[in-house]
C-alpha positions as a Python dict, from the first residue, in 0.01 Angstrom:
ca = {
    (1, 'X'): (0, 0, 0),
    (2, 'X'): (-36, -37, 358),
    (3, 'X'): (80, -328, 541),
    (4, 'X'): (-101, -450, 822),
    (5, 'X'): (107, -532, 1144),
    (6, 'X'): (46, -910, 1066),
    (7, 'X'): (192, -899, 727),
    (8, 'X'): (539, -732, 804),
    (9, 'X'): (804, -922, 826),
    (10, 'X'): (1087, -871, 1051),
    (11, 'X'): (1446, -961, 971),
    (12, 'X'): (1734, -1064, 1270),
    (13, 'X'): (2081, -969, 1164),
    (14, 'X'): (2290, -1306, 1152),
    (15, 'X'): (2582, -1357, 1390),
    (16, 'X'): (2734, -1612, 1298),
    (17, 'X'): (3081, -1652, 1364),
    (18, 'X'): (3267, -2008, 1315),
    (19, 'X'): (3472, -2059, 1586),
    (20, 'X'): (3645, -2434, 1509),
    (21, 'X'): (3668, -2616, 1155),
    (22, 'X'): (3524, -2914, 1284),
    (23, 'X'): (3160, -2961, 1116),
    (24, 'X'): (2844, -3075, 1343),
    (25, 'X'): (2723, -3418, 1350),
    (26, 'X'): (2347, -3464, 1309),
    (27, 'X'): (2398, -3609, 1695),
    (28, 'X'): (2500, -3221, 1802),
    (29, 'X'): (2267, -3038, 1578),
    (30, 'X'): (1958, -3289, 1766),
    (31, 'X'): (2158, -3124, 2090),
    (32, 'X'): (2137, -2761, 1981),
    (33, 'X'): (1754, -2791, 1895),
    (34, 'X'): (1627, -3009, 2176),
    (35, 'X'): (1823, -2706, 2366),
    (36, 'X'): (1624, -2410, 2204),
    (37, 'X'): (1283, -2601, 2185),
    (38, 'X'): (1317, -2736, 2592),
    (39, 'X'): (1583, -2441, 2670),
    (40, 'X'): (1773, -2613, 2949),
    (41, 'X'): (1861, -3015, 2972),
    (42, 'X'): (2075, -3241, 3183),
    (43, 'X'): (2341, -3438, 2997),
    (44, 'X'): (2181, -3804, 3070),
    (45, 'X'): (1835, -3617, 2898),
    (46, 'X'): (2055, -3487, 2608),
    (47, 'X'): (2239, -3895, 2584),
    (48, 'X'): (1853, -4001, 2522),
    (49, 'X'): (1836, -3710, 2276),
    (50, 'X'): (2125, -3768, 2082),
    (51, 'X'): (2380, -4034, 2167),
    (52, 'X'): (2156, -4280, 2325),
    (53, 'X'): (2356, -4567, 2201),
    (54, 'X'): (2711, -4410, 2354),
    (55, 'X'): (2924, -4453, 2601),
    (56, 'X'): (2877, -4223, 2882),
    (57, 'X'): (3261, -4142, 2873),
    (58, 'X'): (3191, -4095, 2494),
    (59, 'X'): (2890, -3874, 2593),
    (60, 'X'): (3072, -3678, 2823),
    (61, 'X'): (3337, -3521, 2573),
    (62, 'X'): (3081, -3501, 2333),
    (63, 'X'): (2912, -3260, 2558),
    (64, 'X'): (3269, -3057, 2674),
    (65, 'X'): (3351, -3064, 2300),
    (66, 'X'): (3007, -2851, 2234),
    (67, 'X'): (3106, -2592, 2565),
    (68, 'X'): (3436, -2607, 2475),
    (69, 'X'): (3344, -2443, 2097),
    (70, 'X'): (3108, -2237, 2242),
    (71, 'X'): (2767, -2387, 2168),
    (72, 'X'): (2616, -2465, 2514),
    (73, 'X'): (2734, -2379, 2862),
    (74, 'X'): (2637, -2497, 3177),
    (75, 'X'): (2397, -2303, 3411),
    (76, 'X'): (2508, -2222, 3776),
    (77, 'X'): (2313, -2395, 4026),
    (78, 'X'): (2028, -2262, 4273),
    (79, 'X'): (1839, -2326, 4558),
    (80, 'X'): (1586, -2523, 4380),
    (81, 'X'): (1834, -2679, 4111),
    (82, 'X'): (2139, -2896, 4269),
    (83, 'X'): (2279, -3078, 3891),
    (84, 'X'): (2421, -2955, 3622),
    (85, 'X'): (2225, -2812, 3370),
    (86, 'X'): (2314, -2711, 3007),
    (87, 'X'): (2140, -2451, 2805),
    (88, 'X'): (2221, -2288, 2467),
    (89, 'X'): (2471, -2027, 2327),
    (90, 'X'): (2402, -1747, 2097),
    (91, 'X'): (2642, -1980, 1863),
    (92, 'X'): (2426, -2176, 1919),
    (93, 'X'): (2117, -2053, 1882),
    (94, 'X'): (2264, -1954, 1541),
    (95, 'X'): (2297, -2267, 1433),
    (96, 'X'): (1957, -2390, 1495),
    (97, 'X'): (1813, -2082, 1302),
    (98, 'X'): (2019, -2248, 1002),
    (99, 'X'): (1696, -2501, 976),
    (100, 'X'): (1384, -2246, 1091),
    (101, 'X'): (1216, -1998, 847),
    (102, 'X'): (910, -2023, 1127),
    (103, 'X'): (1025, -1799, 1380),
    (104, 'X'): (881, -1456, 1471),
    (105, 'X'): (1051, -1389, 1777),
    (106, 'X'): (1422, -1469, 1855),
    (107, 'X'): (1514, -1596, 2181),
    (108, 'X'): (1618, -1872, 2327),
    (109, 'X'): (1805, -1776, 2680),
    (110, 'X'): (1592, -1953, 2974),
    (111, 'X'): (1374, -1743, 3171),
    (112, 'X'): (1454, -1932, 3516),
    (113, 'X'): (1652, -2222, 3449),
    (114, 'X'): (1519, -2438, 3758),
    (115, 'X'): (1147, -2303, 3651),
    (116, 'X'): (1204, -2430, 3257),
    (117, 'X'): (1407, -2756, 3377),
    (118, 'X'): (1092, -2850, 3627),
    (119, 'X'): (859, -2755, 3339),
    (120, 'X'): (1070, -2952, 3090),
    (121, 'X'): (1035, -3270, 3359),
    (122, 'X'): (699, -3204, 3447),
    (123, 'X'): (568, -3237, 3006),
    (124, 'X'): (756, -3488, 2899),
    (125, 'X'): (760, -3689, 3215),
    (126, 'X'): (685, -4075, 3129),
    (127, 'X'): (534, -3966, 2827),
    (128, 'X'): (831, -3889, 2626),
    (129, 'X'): (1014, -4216, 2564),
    (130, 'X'): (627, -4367, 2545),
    (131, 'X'): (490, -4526, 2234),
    (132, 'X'): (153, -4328, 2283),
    (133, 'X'): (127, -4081, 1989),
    (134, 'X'): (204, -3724, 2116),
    (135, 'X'): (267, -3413, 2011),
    (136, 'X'): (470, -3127, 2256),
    (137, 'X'): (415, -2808, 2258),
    (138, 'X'): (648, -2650, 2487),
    (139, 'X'): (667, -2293, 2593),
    (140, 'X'): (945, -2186, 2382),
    (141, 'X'): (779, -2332, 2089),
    (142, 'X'): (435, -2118, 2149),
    (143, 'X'): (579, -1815, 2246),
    (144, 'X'): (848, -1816, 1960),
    (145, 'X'): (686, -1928, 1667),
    (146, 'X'): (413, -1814, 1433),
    (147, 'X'): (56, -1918, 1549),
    (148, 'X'): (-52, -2098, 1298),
    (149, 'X'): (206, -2410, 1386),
    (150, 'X'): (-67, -2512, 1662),
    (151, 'X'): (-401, -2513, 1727),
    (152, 'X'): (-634, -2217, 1765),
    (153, 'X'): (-576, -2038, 2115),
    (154, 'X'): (-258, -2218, 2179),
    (155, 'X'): (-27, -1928, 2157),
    (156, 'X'): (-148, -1610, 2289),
    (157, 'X'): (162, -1346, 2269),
    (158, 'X'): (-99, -1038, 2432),
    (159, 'X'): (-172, -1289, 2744),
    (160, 'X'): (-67, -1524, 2923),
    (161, 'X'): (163, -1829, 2793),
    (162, 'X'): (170, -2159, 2909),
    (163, 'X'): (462, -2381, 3058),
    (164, 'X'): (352, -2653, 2772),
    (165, 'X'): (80, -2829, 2649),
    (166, 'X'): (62, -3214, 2525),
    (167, 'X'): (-146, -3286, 2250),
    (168, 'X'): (-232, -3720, 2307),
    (169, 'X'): (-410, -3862, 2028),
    (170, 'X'): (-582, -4176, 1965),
    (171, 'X'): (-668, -4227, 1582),
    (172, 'X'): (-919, -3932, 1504),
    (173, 'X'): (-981, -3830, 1876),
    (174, 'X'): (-678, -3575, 2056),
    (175, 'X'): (-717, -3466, 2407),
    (176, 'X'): (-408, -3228, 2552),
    (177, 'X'): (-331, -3133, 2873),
    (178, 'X'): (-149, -2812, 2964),
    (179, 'X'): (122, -2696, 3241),
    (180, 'X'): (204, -2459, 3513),
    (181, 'X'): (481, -2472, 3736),
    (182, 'X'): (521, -2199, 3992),
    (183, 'X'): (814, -2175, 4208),
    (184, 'X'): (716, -1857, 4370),
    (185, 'X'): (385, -1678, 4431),
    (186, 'X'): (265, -1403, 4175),
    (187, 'X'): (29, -1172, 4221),
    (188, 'X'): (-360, -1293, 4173),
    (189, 'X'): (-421, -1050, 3870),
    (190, 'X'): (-172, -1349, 3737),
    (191, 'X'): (-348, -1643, 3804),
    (192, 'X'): (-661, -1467, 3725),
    (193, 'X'): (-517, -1455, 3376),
    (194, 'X'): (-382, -1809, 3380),
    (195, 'X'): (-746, -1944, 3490),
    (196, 'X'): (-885, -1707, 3163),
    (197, 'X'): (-642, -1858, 2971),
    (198, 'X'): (-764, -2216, 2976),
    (199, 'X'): (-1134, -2132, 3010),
    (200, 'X'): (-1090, -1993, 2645),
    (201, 'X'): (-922, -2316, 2533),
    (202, 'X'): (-1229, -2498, 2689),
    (203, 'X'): (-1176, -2857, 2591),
    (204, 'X'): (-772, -2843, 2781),
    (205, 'X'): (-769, -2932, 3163),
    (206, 'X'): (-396, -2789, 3320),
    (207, 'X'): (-197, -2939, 3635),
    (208, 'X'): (-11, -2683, 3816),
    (209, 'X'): (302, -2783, 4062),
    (210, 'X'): (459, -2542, 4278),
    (211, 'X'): (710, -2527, 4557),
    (212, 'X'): (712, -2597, 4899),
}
């Protein structure tokens, strides 16, 4: 029998090499998947993730601990991007795959790491630590996992893909919002497709911020 191209299944070759005895605590393993679902983070955003009620000395060589084995490493910095920024290993990356059967397409290295850090800023924003109900969709999460984790048009892997999109909902009524950020022109063919994009979606306005 013939499979269609939506019903094979491809397999990744696991890479996983232990490089210390010392196991993960849940507090890392919230590090390493905030990491592939946001792809870069500052350490004070990763002592909200994970060690919120740490010392910052404590947080610190929790952090250096994880570079140190090989897990995360910090990013250089750029023109637009003057802190540190952390983003994830293939070690990594390995790990989180321990706890995902959902995944169709492996990767998890940023694109632009100033780009993805303004993007991560610019969707969670005051949001995130907010009691409103919420749901992020981010753009490692659309254009990594299967479609059928969000709702229909979301993830478009022939066209173009979103920075993120927040889902707000308010007992049986949702409303989401998506996000562009653009730190250098593109071509208009580009934003032609971006504007396409959201018309399809209908019902989901987008905010766009770019530089200078």
């Amino acid at each position: 029998m013939r499979l269609k191209q939506s019903q094979i299944t491809s397999f990744r070759k696991r890479n996983y090499k232990r490089r210390t005895t010392r196991k993960l605590s849940p507090s890392d393993i919230q590090v390493l998947d905030f990491l592939w679902t946001l792809k870069v983070a500052s350490p004070q955003v990763l002592k909200l993730v994970a060690y919120a009620n740490k010392s910052d000395w404590w947080v610190y060589k929790a952090i250096r601990q994880l570079i140190a084995e090989k897990y995360i490493v910090p990013l250089p910095r750029g023109k637009y991007l003057n802190q540190e920024v952390l983003t994830l290993t293939e070690l990594g990356f390995e790990v989180v795959l321990m706890d995902r059967d959902d995944i169709k397409e492996y990767r998890y290295k940023p694109h632009a790491p100033a780009h993805d850090y303004f993007a991560t800023c610019l969707q969670l924003g005051d949001l995130w630590l907010s009691n409103c109900s919420k749901v992020f969709f981010t753009e490692q999460m659309l254009a990594s996992l299967r479609s059928n984790n969000f709702p229909k048009g979301y993830a478009n892997p022939e066209g173009h893909m979103p920075d993120g999109i927040t889902q707000l909902r308010n007992g049986l009524k949702a409303i989401s919002v998506g996000y562009e950020v653009d730190l250098n022109l593109k071509e208009n063919d580009r934003y032609i497709e971006t504007i396409r994009y959201y018309e399809a979606l209908k019902d989901v306005p987008f905010t766009t911020v770019t530089s200078g």
